[in-house]
CHARMM internal coordinates of N, CA and C (Angstrom, degrees):
IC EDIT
DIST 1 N 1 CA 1.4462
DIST 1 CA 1 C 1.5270
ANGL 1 N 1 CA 1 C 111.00
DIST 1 C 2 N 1.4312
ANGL 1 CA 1 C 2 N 128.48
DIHE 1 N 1 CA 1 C 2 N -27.00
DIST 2 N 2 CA 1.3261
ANGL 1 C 2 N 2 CA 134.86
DIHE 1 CA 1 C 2 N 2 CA -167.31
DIST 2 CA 2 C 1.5784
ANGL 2 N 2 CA 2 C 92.81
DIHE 1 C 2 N 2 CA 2 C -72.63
DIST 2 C 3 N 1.5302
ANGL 2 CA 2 C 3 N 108.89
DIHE 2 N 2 CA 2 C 3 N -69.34
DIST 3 N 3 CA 1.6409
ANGL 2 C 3 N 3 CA 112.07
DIHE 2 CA 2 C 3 N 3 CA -171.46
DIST 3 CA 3 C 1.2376
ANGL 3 N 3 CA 3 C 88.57
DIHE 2 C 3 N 3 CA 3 C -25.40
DIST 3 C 4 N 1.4538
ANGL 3 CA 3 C 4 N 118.64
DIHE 3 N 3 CA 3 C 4 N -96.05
DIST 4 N 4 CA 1.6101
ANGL 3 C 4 N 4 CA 128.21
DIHE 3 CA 3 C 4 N 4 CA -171.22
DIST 4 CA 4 C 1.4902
ANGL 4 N 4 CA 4 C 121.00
DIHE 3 C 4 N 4 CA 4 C -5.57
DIST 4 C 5 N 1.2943
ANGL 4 CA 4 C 5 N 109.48
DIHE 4 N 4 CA 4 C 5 N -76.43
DIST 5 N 5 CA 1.5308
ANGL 4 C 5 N 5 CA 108.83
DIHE 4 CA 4 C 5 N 5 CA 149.96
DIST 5 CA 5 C 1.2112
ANGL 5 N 5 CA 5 C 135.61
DIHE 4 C 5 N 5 CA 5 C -6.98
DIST 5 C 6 N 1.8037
ANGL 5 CA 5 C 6 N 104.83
DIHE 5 N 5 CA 5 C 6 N -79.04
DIST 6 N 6 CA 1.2137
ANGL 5 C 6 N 6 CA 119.95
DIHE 5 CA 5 C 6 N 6 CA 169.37
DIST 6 CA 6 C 1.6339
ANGL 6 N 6 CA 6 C 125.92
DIHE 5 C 6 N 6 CA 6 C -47.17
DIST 6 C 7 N 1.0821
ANGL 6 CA 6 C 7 N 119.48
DIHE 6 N 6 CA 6 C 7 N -48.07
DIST 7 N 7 CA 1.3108
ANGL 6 C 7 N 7 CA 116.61
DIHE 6 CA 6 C 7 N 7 CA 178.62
DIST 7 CA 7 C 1.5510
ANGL 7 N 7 CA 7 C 116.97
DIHE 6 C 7 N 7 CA 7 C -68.73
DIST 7 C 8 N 1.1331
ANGL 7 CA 7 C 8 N 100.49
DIHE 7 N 7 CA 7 C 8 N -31.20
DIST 8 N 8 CA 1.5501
ANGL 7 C 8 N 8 CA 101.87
DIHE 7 CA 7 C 8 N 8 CA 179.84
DIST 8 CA 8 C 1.9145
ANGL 8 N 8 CA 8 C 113.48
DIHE 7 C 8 N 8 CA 8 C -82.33
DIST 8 C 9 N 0.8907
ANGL 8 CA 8 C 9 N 130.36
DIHE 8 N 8 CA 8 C 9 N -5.72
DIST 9 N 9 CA 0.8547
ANGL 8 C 9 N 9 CA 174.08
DIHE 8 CA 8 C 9 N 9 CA 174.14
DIST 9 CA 9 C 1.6336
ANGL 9 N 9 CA 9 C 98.35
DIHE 8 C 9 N 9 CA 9 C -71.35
DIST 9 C 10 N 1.3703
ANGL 9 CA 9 C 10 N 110.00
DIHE 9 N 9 CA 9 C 10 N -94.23
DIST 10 N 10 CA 1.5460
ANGL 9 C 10 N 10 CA 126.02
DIHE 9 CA 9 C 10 N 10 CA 176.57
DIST 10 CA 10 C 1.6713
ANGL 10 N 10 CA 10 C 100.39
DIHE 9 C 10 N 10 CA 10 C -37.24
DIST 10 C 11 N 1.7834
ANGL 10 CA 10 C 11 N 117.80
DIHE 10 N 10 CA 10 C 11 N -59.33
DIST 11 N 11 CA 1.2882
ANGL 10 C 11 N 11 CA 118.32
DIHE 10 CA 10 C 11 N 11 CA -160.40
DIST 11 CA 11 C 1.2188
ANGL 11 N 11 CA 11 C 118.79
DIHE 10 C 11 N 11 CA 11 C -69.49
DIST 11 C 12 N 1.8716
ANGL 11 CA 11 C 12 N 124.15
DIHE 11 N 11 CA 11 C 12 N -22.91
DIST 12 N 12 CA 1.1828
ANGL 11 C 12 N 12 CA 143.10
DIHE 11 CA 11 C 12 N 12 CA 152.55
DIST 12 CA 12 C 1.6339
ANGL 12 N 12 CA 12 C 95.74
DIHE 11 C 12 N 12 CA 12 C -31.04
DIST 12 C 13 N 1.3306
ANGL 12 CA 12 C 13 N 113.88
DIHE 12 N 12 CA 12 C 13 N -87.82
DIST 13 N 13 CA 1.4326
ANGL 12 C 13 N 13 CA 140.29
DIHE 12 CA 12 C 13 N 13 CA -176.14
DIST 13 CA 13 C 1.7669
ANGL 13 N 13 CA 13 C 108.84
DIHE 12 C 13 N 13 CA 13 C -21.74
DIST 13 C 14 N 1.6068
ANGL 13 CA 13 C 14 N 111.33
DIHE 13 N 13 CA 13 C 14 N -70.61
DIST 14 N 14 CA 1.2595
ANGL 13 C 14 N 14 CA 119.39
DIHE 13 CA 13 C 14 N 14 CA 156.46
DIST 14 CA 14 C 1.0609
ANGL 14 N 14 CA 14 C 124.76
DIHE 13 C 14 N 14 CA 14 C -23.05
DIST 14 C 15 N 1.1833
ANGL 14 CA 14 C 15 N 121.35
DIHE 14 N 14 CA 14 C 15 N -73.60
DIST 15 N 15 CA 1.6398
ANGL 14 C 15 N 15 CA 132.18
DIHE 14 CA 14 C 15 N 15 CA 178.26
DIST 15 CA 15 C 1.4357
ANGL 15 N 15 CA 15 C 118.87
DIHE 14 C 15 N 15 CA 15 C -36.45
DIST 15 C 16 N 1.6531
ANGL 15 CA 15 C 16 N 103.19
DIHE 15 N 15 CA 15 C 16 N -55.04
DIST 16 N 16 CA 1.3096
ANGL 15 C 16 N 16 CA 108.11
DIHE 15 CA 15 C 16 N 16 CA -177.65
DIST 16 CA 16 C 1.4148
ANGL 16 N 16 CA 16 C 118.97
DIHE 15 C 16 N 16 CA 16 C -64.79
DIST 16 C 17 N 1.1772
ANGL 16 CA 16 C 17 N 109.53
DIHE 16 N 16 CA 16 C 17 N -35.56
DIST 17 N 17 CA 1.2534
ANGL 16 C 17 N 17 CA 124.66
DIHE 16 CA 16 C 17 N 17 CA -158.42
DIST 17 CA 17 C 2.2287
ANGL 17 N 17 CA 17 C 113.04
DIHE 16 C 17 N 17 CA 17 C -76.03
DIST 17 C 18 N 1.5944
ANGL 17 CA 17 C 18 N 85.44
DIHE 17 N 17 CA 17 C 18 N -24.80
DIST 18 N 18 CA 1.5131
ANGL 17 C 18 N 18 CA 123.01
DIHE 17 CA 17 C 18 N 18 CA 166.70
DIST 18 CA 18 C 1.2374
ANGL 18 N 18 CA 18 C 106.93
DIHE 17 C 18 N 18 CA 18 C -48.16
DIST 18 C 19 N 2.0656
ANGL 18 CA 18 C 19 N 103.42
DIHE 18 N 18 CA 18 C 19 N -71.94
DIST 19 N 19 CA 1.2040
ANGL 18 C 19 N 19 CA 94.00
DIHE 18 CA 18 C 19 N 19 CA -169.07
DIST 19 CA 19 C 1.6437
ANGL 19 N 19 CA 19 C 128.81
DIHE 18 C 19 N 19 CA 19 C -85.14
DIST 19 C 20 N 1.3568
ANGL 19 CA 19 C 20 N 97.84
DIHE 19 N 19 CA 19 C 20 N -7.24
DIST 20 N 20 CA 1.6990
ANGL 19 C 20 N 20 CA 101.07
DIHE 19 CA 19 C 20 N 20 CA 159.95
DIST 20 CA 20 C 1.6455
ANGL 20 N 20 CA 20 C 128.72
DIHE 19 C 20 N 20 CA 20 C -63.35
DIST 20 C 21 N 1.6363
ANGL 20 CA 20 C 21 N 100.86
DIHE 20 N 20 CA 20 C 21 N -30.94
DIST 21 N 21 CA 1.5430
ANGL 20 C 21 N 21 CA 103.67
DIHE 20 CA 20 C 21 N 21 CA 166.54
DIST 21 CA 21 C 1.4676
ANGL 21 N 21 CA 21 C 117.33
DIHE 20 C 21 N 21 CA 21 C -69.96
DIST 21 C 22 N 1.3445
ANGL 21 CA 21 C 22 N 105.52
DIHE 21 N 21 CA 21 C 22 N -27.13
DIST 22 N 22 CA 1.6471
ANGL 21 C 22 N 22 CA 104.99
DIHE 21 CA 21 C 22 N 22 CA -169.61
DIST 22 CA 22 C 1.9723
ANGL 22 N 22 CA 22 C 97.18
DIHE 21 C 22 N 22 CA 22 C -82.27
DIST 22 C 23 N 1.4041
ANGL 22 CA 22 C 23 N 124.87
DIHE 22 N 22 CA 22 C 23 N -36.48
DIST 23 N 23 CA 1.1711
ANGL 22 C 23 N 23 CA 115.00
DIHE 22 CA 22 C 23 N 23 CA -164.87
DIST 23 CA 23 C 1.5343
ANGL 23 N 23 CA 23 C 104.73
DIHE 22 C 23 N 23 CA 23 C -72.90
DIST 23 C 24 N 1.2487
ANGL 23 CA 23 C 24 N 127.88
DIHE 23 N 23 CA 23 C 24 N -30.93
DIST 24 N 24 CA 1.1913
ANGL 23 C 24 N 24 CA 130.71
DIHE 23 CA 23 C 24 N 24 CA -176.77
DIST 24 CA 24 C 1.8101
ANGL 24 N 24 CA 24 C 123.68
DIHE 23 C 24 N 24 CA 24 C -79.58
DIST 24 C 25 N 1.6825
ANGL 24 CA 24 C 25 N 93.58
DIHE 24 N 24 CA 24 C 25 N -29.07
DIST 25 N 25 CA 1.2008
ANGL 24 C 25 N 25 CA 83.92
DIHE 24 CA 24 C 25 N 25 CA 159.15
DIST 25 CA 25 C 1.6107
ANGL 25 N 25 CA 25 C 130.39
DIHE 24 C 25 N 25 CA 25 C -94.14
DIST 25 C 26 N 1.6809
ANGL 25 CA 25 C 26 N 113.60
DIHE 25 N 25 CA 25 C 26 N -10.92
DIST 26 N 26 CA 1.7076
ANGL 25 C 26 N 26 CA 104.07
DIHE 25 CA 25 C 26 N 26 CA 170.69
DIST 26 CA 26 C 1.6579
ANGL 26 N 26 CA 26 C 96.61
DIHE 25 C 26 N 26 CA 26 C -104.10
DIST 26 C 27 N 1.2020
ANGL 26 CA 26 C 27 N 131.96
DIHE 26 N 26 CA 26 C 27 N -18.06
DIST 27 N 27 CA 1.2211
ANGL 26 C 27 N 27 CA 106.61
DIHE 26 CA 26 C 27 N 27 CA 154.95
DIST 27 CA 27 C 2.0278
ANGL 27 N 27 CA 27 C 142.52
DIHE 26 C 27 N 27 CA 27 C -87.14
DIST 27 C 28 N 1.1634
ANGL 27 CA 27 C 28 N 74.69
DIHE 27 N 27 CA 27 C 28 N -11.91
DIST 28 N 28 CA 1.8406
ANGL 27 C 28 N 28 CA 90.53
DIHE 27 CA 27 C 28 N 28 CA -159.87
DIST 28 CA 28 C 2.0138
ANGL 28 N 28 CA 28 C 96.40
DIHE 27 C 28 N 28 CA 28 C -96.39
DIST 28 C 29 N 1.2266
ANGL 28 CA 28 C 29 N 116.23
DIHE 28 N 28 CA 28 C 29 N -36.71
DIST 29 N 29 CA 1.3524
ANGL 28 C 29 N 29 CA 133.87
DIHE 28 CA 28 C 29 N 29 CA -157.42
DIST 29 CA 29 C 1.9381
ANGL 29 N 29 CA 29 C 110.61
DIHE 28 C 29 N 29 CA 29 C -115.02
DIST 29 C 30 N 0.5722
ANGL 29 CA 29 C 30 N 127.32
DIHE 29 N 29 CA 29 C 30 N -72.95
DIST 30 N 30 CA 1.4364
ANGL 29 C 30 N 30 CA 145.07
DIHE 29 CA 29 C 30 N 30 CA -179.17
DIST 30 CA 30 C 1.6024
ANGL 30 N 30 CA 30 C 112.69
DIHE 29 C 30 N 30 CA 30 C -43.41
DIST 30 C 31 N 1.7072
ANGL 30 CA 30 C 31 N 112.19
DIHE 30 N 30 CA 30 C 31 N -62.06
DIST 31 N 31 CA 1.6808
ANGL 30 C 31 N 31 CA 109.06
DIHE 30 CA 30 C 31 N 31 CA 163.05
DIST 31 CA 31 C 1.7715
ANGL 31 N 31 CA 31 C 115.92
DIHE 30 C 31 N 31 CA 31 C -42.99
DIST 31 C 32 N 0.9479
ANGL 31 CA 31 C 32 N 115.56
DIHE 31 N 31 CA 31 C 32 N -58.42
DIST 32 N 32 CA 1.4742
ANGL 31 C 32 N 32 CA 133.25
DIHE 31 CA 31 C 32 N 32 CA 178.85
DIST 32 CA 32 C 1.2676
ANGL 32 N 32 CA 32 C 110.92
DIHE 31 C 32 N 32 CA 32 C -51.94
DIST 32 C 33 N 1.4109
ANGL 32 CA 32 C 33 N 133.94
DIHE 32 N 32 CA 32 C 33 N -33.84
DIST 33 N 33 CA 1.7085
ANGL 32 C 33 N 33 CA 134.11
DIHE 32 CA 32 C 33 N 33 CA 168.90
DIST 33 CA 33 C 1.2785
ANGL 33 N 33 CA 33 C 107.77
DIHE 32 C 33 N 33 CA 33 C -91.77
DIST 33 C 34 N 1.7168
ANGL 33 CA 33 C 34 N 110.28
DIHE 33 N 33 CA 33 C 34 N -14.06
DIST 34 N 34 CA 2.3889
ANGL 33 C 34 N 34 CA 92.36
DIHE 33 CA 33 C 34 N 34 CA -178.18
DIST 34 CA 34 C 1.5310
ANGL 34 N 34 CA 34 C 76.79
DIHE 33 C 34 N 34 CA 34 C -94.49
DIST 34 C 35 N 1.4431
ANGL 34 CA 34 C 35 N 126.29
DIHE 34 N 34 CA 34 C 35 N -24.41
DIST 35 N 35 CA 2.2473
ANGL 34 C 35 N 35 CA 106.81
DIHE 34 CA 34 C 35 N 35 CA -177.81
DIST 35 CA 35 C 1.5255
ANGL 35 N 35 CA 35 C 96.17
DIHE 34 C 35 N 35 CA 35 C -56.29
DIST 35 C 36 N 1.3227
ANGL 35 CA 35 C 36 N 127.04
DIHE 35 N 35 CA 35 C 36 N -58.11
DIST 36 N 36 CA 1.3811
ANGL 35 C 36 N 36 CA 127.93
DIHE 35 CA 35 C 36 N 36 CA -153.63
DIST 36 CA 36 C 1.3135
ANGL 36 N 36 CA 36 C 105.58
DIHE 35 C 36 N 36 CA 36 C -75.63
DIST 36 C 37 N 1.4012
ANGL 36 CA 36 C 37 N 128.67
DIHE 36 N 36 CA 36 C 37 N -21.01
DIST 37 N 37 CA 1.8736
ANGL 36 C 37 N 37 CA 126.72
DIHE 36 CA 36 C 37 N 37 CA 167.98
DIST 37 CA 37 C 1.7068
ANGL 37 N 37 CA 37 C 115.57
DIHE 36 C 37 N 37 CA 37 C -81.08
DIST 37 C 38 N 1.6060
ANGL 37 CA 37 C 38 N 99.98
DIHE 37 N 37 CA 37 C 38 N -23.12
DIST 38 N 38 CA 1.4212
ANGL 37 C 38 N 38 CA 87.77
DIHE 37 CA 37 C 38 N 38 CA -167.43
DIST 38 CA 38 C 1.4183
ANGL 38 N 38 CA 38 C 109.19
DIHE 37 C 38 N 38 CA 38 C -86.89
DIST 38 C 39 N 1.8474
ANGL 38 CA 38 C 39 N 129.21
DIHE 38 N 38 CA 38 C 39 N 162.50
DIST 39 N 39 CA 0.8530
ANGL 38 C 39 N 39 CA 111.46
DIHE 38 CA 38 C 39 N 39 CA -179.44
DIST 39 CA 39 C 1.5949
ANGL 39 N 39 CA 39 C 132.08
DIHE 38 C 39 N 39 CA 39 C -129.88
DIST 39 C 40 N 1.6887
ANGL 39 CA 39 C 40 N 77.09
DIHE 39 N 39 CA 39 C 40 N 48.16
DIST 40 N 40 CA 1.6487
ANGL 39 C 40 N 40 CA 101.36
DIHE 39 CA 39 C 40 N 40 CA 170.38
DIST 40 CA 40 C 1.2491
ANGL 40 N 40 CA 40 C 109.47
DIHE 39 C 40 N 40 CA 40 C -116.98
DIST 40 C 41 N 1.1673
ANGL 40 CA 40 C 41 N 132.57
DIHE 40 N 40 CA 40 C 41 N -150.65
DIST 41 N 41 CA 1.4163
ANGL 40 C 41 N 41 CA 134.65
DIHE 40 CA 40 C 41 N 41 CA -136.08
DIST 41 CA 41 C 2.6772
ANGL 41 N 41 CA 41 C 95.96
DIHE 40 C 41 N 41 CA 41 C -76.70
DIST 41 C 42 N 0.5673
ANGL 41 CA 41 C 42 N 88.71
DIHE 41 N 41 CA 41 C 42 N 139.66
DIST 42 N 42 CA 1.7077
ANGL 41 C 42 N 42 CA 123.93
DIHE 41 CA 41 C 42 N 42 CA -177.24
DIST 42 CA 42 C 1.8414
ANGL 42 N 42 CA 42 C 98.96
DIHE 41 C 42 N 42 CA 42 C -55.89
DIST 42 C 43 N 1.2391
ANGL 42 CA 42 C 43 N 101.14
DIHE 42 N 42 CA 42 C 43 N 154.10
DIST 43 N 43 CA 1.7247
ANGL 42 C 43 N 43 CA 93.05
DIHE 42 CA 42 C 43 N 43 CA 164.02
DIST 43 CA 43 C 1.6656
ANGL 43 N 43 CA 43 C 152.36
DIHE 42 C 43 N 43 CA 43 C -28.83
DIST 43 C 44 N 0.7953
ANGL 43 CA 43 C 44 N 131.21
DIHE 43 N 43 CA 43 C 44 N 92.52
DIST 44 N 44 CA 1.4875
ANGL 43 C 44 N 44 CA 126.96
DIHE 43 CA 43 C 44 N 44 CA -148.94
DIST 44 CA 44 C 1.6045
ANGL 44 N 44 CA 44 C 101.33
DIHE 43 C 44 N 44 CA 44 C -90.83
DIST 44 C 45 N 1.2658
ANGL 44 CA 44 C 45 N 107.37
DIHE 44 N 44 CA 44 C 45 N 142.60
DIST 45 N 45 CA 1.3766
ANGL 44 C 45 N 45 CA 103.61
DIHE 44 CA 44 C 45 N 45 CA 179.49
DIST 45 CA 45 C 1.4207
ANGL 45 N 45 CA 45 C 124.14
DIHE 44 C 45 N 45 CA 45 C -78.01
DIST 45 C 46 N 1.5072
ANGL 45 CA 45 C 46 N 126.46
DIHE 45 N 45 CA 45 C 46 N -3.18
DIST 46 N 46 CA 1.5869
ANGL 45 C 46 N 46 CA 106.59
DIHE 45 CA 45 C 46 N 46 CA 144.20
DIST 46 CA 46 C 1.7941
ANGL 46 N 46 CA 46 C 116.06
DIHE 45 C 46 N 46 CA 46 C -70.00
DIST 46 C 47 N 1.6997
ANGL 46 CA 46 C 47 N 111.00
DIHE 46 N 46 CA 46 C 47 N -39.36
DIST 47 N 47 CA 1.1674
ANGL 46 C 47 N 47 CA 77.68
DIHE 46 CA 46 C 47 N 47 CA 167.07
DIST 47 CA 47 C 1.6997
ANGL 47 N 47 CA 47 C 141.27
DIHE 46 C 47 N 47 CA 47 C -66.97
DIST 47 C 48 N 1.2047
ANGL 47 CA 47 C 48 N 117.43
DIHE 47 N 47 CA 47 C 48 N -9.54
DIST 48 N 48 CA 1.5124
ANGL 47 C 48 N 48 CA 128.26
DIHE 47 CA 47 C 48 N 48 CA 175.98
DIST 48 CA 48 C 1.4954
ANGL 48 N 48 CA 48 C 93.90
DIHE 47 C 48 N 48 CA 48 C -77.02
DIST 48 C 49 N 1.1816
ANGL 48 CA 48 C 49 N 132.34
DIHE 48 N 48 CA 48 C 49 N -22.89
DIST 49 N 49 CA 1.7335
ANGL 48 C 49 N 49 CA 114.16
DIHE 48 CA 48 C 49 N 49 CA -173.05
DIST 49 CA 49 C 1.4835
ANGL 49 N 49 CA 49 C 99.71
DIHE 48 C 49 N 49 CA 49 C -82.38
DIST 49 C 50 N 1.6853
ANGL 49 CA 49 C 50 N 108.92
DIHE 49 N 49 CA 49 C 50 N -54.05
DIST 50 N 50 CA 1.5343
ANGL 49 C 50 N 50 CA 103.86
DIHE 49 CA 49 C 50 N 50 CA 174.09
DIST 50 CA 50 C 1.2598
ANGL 50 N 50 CA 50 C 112.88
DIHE 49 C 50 N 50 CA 50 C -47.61
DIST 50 C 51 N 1.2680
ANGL 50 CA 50 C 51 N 143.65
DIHE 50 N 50 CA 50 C 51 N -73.79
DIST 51 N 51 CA 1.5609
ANGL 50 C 51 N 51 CA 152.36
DIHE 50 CA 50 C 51 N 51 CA -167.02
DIST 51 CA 51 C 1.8516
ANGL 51 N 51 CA 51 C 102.14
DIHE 50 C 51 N 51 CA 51 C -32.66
DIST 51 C 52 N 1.5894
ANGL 51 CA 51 C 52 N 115.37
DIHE 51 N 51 CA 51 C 52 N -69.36
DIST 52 N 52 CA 1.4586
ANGL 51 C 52 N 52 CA 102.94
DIHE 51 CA 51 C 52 N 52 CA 146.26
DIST 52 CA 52 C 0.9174
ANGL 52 N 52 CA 52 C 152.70
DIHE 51 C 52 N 52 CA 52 C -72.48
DIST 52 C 53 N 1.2775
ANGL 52 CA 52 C 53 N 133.62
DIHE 52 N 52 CA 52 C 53 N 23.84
DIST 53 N 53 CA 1.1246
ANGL 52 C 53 N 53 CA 130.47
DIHE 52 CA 52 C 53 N 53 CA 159.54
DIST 53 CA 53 C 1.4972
ANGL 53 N 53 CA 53 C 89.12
DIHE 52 C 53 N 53 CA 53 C -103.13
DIST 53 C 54 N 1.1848
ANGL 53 CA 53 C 54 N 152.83
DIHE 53 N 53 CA 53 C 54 N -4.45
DIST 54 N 54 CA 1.8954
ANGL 53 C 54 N 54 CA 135.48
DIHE 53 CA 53 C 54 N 54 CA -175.84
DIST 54 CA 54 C 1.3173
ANGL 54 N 54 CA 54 C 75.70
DIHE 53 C 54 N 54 CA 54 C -90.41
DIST 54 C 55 N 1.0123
ANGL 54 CA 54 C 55 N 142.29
DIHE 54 N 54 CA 54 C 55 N -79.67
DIST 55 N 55 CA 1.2122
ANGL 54 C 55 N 55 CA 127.10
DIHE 54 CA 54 C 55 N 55 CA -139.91
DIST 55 CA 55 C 1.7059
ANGL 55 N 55 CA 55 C 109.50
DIHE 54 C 55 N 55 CA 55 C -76.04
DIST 55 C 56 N 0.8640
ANGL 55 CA 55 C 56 N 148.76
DIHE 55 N 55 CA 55 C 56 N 5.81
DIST 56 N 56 CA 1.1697
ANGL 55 C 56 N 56 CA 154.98
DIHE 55 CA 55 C 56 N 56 CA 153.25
DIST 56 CA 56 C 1.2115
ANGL 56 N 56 CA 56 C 127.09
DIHE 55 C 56 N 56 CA 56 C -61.20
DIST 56 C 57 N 1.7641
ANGL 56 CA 56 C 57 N 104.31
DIHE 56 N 56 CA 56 C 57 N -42.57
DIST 57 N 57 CA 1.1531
ANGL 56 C 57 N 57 CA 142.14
DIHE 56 CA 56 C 57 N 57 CA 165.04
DIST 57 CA 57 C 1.5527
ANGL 57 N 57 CA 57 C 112.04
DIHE 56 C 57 N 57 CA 57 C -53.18
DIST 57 C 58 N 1.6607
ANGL 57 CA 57 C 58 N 113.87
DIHE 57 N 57 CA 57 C 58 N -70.80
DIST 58 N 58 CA 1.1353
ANGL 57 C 58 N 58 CA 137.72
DIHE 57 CA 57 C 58 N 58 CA 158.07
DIST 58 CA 58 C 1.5305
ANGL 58 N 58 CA 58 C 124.48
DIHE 57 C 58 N 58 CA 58 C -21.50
DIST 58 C 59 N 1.2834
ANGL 58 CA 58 C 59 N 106.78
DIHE 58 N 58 CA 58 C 59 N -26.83
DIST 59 N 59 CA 1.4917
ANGL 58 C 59 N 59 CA 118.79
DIHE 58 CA 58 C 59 N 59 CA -159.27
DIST 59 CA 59 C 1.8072
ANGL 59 N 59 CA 59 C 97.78
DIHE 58 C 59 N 59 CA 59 C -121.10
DIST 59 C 60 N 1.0609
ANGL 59 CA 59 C 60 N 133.04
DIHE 59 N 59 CA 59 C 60 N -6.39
DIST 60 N 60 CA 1.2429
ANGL 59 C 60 N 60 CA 157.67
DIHE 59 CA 59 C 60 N 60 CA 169.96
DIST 60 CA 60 C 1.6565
ANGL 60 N 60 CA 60 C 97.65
DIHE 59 C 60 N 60 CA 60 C -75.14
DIST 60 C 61 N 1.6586
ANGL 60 CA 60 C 61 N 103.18
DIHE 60 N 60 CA 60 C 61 N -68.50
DIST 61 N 61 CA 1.4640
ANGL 60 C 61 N 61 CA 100.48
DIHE 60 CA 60 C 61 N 61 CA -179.41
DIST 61 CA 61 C 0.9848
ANGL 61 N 61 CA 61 C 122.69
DIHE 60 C 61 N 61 CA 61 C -72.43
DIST 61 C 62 N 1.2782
ANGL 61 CA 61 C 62 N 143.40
DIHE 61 N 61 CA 61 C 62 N -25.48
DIST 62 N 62 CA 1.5836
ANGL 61 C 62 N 62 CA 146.04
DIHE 61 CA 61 C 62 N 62 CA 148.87
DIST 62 CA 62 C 1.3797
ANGL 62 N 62 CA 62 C 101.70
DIHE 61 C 62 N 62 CA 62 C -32.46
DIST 62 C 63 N 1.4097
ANGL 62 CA 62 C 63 N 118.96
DIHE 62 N 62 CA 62 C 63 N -65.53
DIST 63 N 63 CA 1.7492
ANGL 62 C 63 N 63 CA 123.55
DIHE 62 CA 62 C 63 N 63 CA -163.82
DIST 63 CA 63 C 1.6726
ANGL 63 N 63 CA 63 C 91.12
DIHE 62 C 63 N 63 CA 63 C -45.09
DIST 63 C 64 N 1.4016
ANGL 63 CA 63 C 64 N 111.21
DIHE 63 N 63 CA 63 C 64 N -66.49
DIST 64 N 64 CA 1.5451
ANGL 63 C 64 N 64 CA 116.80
DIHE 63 CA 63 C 64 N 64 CA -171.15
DIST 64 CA 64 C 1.4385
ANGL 64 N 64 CA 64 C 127.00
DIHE 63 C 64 N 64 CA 64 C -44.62
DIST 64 C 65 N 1.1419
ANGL 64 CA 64 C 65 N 105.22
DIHE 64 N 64 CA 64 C 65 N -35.62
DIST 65 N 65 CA 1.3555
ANGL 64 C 65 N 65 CA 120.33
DIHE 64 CA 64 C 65 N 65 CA 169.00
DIST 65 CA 65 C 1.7469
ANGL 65 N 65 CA 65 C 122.95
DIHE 64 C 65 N 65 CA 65 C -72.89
DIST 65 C 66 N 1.4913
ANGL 65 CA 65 C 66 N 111.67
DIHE 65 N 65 CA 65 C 66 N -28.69
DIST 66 N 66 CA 1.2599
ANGL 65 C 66 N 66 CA 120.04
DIHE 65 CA 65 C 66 N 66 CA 171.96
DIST 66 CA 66 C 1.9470
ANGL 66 N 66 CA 66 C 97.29
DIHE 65 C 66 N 66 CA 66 C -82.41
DIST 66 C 67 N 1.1244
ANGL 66 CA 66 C 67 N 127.38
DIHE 66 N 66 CA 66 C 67 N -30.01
DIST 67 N 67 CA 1.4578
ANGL 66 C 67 N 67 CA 125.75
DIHE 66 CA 66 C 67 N 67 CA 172.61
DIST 67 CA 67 C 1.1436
ANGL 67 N 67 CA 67 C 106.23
DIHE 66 C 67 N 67 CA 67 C -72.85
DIST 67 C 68 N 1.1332
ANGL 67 CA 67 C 68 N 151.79
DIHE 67 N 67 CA 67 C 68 N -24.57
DIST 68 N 68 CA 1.3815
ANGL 67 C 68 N 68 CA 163.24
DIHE 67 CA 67 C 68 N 68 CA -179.45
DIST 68 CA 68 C 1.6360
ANGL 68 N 68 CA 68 C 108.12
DIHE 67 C 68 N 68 CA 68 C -60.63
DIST 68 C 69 N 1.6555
ANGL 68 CA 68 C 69 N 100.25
DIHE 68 N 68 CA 68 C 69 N -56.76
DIST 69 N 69 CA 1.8085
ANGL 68 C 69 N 69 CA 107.41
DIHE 68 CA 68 C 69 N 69 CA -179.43
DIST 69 CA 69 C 1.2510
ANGL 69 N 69 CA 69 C 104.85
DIHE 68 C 69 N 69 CA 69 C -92.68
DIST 69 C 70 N 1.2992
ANGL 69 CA 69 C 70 N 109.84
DIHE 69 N 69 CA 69 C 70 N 35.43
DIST 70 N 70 CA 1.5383
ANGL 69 C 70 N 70 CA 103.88
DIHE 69 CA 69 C 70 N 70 CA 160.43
DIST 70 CA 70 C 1.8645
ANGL 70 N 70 CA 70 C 106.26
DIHE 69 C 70 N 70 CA 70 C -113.84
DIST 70 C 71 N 1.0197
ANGL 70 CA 70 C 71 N 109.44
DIHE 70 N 70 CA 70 C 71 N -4.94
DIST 71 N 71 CA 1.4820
ANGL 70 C 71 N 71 CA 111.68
DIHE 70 CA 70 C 71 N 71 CA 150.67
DIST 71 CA 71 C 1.9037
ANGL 71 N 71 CA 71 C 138.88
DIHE 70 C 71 N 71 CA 71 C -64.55
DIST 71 C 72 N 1.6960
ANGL 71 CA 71 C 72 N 92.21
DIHE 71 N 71 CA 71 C 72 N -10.90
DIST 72 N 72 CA 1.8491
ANGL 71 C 72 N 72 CA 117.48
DIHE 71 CA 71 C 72 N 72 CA -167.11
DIST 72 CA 72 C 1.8594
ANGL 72 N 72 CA 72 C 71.60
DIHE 71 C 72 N 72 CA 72 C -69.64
DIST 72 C 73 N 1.9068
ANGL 72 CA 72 C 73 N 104.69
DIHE 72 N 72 CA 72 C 73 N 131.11
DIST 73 N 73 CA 0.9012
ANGL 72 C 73 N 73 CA 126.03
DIHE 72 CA 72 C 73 N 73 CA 154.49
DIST 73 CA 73 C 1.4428
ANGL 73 N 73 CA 73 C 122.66
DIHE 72 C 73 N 73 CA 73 C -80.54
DIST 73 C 74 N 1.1486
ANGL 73 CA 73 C 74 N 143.01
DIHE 73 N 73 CA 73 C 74 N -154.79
DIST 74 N 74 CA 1.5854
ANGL 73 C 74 N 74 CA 134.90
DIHE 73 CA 73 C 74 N 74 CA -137.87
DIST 74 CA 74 C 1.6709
ANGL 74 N 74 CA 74 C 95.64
DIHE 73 C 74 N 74 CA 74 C -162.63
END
COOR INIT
IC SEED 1 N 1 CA 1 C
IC BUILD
């Protein structure tokens, strides 16, 4: 029953941890490289508030996800 647990457990973990990589990189990463290619107007500071705040966000769900595998039984 533990394995069982455990893995599900882990895949919880995964998931989250998924979607914190994905928010940080199309939110946190991606605005910031089409500002720096395009060649009209430069970073705007809502986009700099959005960009930090995803990744802030991003880093929230990581934490959660590392709290998550602290449920893996023994």
């Amino acid at each position: 029953m533990s394995l069982v647990h455990n893995e599900r457990v882990k895949l919880t973990a995964t998931y989250l941890n998924g979607m914190g990589i994905s928010l940080y990189a199309v939110g946190g990463i991606a605005p910031v490289i089409a500002a720096l290619n395009s060649p009209g107007p430069k970073l705007l500071t809502g986009t700099a508030i959005a960009c930090t705040v995803c990744i802030m966000v991003s880093n929230a769900i990581h934490l959660a996800a590392r709290y998550v595998l602290k449920g893996l039984k023994p």
